[in-house]
N, CA, C and O atoms as a GROMACS GRO file, in nm:
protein
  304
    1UNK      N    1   2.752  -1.850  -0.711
    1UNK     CA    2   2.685  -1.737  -0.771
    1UNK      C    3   2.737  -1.610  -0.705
    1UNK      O    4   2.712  -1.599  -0.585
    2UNK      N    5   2.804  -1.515  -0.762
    2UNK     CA    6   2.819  -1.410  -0.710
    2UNK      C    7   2.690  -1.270  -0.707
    2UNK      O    8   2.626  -1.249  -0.810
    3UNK      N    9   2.666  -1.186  -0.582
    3UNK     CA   10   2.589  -1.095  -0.583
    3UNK      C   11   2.607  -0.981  -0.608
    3UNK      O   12   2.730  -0.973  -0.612
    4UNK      N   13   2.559  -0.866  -0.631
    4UNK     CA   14   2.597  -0.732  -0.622
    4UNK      C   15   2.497  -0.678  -0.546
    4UNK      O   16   2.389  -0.734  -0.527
    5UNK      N   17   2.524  -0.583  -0.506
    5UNK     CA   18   2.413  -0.467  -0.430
    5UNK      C   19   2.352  -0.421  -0.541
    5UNK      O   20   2.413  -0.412  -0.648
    6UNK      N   21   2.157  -0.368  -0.516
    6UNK     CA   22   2.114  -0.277  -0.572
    6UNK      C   23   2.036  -0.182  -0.461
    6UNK      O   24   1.996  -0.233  -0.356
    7UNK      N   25   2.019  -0.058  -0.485
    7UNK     CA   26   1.959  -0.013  -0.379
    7UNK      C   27   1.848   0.023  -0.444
    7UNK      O   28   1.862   0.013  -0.566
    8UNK      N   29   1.711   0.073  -0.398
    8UNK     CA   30   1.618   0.077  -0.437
    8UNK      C   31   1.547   0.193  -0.319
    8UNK      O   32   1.577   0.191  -0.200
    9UNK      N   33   1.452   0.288  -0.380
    9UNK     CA   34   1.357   0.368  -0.296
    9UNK      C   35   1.280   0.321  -0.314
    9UNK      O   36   1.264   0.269  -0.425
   10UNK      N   37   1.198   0.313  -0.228
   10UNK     CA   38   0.989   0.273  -0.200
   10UNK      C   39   0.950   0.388  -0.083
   10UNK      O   40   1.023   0.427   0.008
   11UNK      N   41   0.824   0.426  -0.112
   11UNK     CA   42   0.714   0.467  -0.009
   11UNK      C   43   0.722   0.428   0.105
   11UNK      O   44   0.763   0.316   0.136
   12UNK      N   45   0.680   0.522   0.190
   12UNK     CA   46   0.694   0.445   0.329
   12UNK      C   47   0.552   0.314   0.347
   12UNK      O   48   0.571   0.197   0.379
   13UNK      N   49   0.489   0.343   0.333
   13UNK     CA   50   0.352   0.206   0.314
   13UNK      C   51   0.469   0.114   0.288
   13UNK      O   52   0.527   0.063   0.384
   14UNK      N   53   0.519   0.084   0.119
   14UNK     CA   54   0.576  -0.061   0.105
   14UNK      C   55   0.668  -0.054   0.202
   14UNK      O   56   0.674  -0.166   0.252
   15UNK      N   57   0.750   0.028   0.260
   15UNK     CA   58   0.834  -0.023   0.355
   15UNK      C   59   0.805  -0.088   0.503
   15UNK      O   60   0.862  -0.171   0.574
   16UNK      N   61   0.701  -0.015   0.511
   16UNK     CA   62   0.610  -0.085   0.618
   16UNK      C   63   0.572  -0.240   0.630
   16UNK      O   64   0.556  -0.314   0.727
   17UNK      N   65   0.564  -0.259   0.481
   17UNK     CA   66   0.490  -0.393   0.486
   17UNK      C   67   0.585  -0.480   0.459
   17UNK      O   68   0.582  -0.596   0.502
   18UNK      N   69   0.681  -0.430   0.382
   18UNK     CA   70   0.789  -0.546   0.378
   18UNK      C   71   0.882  -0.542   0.541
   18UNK      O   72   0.938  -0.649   0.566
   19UNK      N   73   0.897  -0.438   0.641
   19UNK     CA   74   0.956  -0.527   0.732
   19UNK      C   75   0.835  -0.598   0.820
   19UNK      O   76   0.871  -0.684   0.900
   20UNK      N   77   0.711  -0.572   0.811
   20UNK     CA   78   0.623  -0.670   0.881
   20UNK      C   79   0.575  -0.766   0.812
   20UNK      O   80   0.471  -0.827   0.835
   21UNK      N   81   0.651  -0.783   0.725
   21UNK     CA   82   0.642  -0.921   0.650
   21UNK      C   83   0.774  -1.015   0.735
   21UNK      O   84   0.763  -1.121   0.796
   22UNK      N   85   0.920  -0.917   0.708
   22UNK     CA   86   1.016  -0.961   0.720
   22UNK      C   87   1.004  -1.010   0.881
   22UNK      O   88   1.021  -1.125   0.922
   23UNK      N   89   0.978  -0.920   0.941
   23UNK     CA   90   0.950  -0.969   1.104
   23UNK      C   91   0.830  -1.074   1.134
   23UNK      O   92   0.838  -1.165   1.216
   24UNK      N   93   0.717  -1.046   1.053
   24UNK     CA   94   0.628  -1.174   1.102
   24UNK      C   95   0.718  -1.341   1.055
   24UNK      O   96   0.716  -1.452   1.110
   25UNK      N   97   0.784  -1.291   0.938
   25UNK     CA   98   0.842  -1.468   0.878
   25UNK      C   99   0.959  -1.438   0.918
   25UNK      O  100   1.024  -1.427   0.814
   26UNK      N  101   1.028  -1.416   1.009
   26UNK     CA  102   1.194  -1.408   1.042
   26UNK      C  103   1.291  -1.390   0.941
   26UNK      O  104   1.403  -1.376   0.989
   27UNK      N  105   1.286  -1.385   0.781
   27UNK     CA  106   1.343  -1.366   0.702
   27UNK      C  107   1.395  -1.208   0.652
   27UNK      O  108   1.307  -1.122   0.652
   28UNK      N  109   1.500  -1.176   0.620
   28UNK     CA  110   1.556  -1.026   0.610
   28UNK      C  111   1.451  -0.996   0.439
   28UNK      O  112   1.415  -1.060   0.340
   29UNK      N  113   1.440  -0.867   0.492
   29UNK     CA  114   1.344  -0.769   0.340
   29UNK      C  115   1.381  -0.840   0.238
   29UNK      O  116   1.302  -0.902   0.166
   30UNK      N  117   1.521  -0.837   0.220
   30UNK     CA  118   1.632  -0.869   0.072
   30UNK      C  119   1.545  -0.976   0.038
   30UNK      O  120   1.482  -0.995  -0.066
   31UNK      N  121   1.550  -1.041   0.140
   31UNK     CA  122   1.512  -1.197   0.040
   31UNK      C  123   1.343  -1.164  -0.036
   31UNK      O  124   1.310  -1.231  -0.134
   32UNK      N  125   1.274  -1.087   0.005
   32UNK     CA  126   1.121  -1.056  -0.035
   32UNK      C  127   1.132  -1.014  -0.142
   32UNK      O  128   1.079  -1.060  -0.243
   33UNK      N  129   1.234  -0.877  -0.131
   33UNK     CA  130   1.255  -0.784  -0.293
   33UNK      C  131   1.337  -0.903  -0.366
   33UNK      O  132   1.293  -0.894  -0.481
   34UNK      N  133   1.405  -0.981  -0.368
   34UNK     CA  134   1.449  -1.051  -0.410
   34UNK      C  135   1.361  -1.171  -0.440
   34UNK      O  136   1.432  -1.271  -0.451
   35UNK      N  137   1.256  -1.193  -0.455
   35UNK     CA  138   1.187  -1.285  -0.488
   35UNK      C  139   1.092  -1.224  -0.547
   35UNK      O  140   1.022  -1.287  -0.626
   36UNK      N  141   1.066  -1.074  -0.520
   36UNK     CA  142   0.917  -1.017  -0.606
   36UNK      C  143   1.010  -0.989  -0.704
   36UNK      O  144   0.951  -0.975  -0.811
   37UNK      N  145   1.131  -0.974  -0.714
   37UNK     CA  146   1.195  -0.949  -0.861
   37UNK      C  147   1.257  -1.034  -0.944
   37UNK      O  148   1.290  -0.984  -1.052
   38UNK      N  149   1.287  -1.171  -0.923
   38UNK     CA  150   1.283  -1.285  -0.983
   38UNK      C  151   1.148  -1.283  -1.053
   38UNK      O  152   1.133  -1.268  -1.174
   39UNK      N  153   1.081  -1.295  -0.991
   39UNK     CA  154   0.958  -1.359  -0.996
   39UNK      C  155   0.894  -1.298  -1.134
   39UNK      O  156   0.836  -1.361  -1.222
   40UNK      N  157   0.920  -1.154  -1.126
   40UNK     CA  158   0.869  -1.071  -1.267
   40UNK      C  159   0.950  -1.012  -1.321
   40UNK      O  160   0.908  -0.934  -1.407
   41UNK      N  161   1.076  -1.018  -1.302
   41UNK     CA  162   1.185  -0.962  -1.438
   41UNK      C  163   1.132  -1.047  -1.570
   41UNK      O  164   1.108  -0.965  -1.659
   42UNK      N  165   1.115  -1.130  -1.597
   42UNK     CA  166   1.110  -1.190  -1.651
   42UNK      C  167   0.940  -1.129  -1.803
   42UNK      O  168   0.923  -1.102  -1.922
   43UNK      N  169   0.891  -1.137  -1.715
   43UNK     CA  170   0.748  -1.074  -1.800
   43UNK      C  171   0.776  -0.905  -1.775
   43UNK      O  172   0.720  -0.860  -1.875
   44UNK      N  173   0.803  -0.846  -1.738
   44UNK     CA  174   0.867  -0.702  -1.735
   44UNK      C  175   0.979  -0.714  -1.874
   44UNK      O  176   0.966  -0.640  -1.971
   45UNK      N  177   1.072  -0.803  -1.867
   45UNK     CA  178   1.141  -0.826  -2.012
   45UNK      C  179   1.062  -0.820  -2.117
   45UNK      O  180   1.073  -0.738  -2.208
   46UNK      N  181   0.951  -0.933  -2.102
   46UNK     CA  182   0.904  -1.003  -2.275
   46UNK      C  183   0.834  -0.814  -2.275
   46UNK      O  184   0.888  -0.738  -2.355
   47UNK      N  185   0.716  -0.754  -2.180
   47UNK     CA  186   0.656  -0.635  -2.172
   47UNK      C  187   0.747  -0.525  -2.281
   47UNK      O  188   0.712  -0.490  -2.393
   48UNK      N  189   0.846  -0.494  -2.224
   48UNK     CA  190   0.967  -0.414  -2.278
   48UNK      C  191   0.998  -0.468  -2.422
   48UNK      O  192   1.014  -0.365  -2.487
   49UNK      N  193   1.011  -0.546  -2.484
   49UNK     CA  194   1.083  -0.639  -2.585
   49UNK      C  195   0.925  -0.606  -2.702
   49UNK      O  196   0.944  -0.586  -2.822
   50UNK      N  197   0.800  -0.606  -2.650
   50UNK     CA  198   0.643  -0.609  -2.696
   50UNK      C  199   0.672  -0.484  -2.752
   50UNK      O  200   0.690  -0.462  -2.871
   51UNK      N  201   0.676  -0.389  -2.645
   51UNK     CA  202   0.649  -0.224  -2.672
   51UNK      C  203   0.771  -0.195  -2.770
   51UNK      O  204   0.750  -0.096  -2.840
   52UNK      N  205   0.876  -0.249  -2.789
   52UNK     CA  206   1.004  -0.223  -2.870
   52UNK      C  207   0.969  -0.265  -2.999
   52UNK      O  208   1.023  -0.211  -3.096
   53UNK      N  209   0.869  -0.373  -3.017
   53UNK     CA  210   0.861  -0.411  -3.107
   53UNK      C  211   0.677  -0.314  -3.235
   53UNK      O  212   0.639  -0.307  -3.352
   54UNK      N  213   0.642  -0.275  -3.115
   54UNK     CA  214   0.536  -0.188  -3.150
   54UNK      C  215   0.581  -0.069  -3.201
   54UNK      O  216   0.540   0.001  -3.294
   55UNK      N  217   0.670  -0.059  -3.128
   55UNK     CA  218   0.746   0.106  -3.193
   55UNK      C  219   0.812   0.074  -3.310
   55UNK      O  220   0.833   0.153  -3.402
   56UNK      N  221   0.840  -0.023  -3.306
   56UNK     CA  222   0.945  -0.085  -3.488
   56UNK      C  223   0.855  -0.074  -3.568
   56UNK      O  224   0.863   0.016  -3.652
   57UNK      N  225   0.745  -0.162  -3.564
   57UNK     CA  226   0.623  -0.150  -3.621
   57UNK      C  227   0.550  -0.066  -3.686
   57UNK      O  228   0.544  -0.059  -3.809
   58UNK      N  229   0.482   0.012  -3.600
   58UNK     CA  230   0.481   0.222  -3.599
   58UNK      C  231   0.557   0.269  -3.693
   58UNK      O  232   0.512   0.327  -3.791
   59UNK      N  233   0.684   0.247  -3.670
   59UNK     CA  234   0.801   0.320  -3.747
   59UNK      C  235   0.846   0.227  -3.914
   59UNK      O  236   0.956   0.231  -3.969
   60UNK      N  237   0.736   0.158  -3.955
   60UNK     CA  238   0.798   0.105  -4.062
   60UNK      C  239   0.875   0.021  -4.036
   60UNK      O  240   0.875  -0.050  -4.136
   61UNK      N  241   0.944  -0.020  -3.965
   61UNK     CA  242   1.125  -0.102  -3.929
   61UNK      C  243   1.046  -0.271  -3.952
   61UNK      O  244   1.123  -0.358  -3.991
   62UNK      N  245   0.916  -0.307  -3.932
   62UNK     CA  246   0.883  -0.430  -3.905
   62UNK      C  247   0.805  -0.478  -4.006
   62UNK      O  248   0.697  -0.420  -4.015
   63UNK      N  249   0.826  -0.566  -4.085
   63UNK     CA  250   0.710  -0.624  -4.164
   63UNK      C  251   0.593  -0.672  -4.082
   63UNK      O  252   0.607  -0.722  -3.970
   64UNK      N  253   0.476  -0.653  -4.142
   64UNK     CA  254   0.355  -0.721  -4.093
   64UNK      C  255   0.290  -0.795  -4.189
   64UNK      O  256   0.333  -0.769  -4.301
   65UNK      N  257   0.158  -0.920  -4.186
   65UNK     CA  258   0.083  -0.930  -4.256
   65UNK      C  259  -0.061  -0.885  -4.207
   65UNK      O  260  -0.082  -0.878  -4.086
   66UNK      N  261  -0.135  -0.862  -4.274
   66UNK     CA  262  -0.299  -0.872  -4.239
   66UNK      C  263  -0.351  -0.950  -4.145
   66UNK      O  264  -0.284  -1.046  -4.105
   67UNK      N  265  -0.467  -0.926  -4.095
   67UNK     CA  266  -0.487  -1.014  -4.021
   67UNK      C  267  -0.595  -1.146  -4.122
   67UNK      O  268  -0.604  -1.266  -4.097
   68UNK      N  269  -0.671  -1.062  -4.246
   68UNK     CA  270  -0.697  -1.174  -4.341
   68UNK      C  271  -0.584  -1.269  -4.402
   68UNK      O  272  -0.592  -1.391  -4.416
   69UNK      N  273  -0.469  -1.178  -4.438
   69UNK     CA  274  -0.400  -1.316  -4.485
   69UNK      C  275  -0.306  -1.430  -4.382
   69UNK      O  276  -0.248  -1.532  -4.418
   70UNK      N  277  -0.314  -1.378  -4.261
   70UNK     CA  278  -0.258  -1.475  -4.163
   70UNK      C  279  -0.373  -1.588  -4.150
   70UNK      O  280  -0.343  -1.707  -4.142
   71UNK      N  281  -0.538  -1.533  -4.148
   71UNK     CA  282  -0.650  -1.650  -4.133
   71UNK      C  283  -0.635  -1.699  -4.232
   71UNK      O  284  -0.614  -1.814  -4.194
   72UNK      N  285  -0.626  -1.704  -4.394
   72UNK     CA  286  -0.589  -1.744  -4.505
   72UNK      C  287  -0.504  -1.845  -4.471
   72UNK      O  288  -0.546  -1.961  -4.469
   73UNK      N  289  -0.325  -1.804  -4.427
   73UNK     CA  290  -0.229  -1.871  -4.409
   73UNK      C  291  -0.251  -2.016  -4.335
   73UNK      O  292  -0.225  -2.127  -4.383
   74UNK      N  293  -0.320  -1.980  -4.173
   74UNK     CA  294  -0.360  -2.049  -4.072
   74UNK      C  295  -0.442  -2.175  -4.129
   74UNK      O  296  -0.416  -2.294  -4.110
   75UNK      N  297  -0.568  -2.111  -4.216
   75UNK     CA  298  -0.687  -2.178  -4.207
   75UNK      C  299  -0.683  -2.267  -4.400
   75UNK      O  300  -0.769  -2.328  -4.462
   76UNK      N  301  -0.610  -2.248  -4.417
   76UNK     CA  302  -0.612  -2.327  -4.563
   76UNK      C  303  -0.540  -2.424  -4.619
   76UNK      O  304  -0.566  -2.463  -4.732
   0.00000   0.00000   0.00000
């Protein structure tokens, strides 16, 4: 697997807590930000992909049905 650098700013608080995280568990920061961002890229995606699709919506771009004729559809 190859890596790249990202750099990132935080507050001094989170920085605080991620190296007394990193120092209480002997493990370097990287691997922390690197696991709180695995961890939720993922629903941060579908989030982004939701709101893209609300704005299509909004804007005409999306068909919809009712919410009676989807219970119709569902329930008959």
């Amino acid at each position: 697997m190859s890596t790249a650098v990202v750099s990132i700013r935080v507050d001094a608080e989170v920085k605080e807590r991620l190296d007394a995280l990193s120092a209480s568990t002997g493990r370097p920061a990287a691997y922390y930000v690197r696991e709180a961002l695995l961890e939720h890229l993922d629903e941060l995606e579908y989030v982004h992909q939701l709101r893209g699709e609300a704005e299509a919506i909004r804007r005409g771009e999306l068909q919809t049905i009712s919410s009676d004729d989807l219970s119709a559809e569902l329930f008959s």
